[in-house]
C-alpha positions in Angstrom: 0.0 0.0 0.0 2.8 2.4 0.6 4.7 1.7 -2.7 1.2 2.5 -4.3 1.3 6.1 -2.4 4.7 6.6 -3.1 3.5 6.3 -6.8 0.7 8.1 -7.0 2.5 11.5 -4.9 5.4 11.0 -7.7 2.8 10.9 -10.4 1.0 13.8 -8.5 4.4 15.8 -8.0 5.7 15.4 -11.8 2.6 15.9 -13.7 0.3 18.5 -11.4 0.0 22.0 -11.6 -1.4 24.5 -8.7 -4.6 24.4 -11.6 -5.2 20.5 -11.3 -4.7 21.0 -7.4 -7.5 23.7 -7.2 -10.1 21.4 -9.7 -9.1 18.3 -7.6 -10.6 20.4 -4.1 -13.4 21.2 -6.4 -14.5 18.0 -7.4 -14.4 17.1 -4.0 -16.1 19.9 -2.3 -18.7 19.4 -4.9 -19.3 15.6 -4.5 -20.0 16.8 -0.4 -22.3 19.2 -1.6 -24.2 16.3 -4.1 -24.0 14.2 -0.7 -25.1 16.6 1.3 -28.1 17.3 -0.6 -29.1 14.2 -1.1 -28.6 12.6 2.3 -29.5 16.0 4.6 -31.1 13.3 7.4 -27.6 11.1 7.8 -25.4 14.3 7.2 -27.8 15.9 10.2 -27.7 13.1 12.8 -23.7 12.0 12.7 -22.6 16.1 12.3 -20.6 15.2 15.3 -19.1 12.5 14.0 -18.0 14.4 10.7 -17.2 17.9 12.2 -14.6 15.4 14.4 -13.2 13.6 11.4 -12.7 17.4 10.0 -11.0 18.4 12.6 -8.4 15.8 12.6 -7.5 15.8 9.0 -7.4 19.7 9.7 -5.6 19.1 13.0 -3.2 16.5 10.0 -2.8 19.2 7.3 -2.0 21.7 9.7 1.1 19.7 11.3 2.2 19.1 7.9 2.0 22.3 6.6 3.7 24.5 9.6 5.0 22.1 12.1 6.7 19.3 10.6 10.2 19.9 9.3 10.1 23.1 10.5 14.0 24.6 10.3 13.5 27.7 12.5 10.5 29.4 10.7 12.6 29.1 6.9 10.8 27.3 4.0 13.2 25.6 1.6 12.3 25.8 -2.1 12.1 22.3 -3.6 12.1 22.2 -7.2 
């Protein structure tokens, strides 16, 4: 399962642009909304249960994107 990752972030990292990034949040914001509209009921009654699972992939993204590998507050540019 890992070496499939590892493929799909090198595939990811060689052939994405900030543009595929963006439509890729879009398609999945929009499939919530299509859920979301359809199931209002299920959404309603486990809205714990999702605002928790939000807030740790949020609690995730936010580790990764300031804390982890952090050199004293300076970003390296990786080409």
């Amino acid at each position: 399962m890992i070496r499939l990752y590892q493929f799909l972030f090198q595939r990811m990292k060689d052939n994405f642009t900030d543009f595929d990034y963006s439509f890729l949040k879009l398609y999945g914001a929009l499939f919530g909304a299509i859920v979301g509209a359809y199931f209002p009921e299920f959404i309603k009654s486990n809205l714990i249960l999702f605002a928790g699972v939000f807030l740790l992939l949020l609690s995730r993204y936010i580790y990764v994107l300031f804390i982890k590998g952090d050199n004293g507050g300076q970003r390296e540019i990786v080409s």
